[in-house]
N, C-alpha and C positions, 0 to 999 in steps of 0.2 A: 410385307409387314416385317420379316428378318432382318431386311435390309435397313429399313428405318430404326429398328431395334437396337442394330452394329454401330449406325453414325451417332445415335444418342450415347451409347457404351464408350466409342471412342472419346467425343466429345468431354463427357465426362472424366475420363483417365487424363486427358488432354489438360483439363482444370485440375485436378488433382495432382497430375505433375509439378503444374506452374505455381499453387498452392505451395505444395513442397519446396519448390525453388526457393518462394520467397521466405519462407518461413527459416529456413536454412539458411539463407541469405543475412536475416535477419538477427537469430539470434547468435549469428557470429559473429557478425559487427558488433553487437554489444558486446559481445564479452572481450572487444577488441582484440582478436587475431587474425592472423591471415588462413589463408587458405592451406596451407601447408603446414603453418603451425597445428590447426585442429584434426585436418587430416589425419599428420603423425598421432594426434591423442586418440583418435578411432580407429586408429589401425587401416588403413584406407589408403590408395596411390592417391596425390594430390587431382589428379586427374578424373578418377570418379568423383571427389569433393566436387570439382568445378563444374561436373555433367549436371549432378544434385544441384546447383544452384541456379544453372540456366533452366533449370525444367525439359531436359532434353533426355535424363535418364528413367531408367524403371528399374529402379532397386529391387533388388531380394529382400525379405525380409530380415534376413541376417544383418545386412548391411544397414539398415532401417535401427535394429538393433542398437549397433555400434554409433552410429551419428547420434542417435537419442541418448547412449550413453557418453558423449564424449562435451554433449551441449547438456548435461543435466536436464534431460525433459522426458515427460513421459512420448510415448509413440502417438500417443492423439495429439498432443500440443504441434507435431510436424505436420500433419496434415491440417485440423482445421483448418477452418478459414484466419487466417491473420490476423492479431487484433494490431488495434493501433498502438503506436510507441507513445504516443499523450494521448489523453484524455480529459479535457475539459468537466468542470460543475459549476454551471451558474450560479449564484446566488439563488440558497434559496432551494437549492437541490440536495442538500446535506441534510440529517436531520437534526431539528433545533426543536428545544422543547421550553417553556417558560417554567421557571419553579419558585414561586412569588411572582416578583416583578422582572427578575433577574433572566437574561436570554442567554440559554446555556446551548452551544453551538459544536457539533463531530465535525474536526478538523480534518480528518482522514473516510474516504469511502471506503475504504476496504480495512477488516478487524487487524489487527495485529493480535495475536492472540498474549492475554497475562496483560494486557494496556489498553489506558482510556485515555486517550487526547480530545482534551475538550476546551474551548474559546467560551469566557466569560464575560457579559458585555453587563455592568451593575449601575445602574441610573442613580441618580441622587439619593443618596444613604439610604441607598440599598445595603439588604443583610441576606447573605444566604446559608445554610445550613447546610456541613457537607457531611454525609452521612458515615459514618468510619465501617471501612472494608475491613477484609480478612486479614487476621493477625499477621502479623508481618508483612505488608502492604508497606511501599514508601508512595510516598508522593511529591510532587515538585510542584514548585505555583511561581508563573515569575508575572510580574505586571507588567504590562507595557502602555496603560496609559491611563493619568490620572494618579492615584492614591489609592491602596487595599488596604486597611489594616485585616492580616489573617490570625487567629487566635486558636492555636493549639497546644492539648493541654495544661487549656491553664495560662500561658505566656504569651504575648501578644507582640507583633512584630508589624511597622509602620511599612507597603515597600512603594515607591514610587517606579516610575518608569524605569525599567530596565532591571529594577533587581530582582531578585528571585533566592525562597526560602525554599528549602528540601524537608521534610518532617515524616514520621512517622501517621500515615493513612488508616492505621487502625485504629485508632483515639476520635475524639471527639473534635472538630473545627469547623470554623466559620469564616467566613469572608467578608467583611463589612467597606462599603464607600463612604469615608466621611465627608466625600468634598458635596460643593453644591455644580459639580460636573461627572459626567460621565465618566466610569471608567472598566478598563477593559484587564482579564489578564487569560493565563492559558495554564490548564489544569493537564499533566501528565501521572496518571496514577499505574505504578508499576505493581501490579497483585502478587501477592505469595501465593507461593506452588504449595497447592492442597494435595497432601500425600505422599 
């Protein structure tokens, strides 16, 4: 029974190793350097780097340390398991919510925090109502296809494909389609820091 015990124990450190390799592997190619370059930033002979990376060594913790601080990551991010460098979303896998007629669409999966990126797709004179955020909020609306006129405070602005109005998010706007075609634009709203 000990025995079967050890080759699973092994086994495992064996995957944890190579885990580490890649992981290590990995987030130094992005950050484009070499091996001797990040070394030097961890304090490290070039030579332990390259054990780390074939999955051939068994680090101290210490050293474990030093790599995590020299790739900016926590000590779990080396081990888990790897994520991938892309990542794929079908259509359709983002969340999209309707508000009227209007198909309001998260261009990003993951928050950026203080920001909302949002894809607006406005069918035949369509109107939508955009709700005004926290005082000093900007916002950015550019069109990319069709015709928006967007009307804030008060002032109304005609944009067609490509151009794009910046305006203060705290006030009152709306975005209206006058054409008898679809049209689409993209909402970046920067929030103000409460506090």
């Amino acid at each position: 029974m000990y025995w079967n015990g050890a080759i699973v124990l092994a086994m495992a450190a064996d995957e944890a190793a190579a885990r580490l390799g890649q992981n290590v592997r990995q987030l130094r190619a992005a950050r484009g350097l070499t091996q001797a370059q990040i070394a030097r930033l961890a304090g490290l002979p070039r030579a332990t780097w390259g054990n780390l990376e074939t999955g051939a060594a068994n680090p101290t913790l210490a050293v474990l340390v030093r790599v995590a601080g020299a790739l900016q990551v926590t000590l779990e991010e080396l081990v888990q398991a790897p994520r991938a460098a892309v990542q794929h979303y079908p259509r359709g896998t983002l969340p999209t919510r309707l508000r009227g007629n209007v198909e309001v669409r998260r261009l990003l999966p993951d928050a950026i925090p203080g920001m909302e990126i949002d894809r607006m797709a406005l069918p035949p004179r369509a109107r939508l109502v955009g709700v005004p955020h926290t005082p000093g909020t900007r916002e950015y609306f550019a069109c990319e296809a069709g015709t928006i006129e967007l009307v804030a405070a008060g002032e109304r602005w005609t944009l067609a494909a490509g151009d794009t109005v910046a305006f203060r998010g705290d006030q009152r706007h709306s975005y209206f389609n006058p054409a008898a075609t679809p049209a689409v634009g993209y909402s970046v709203v920067v929030l103000a820091r409460v506090g």
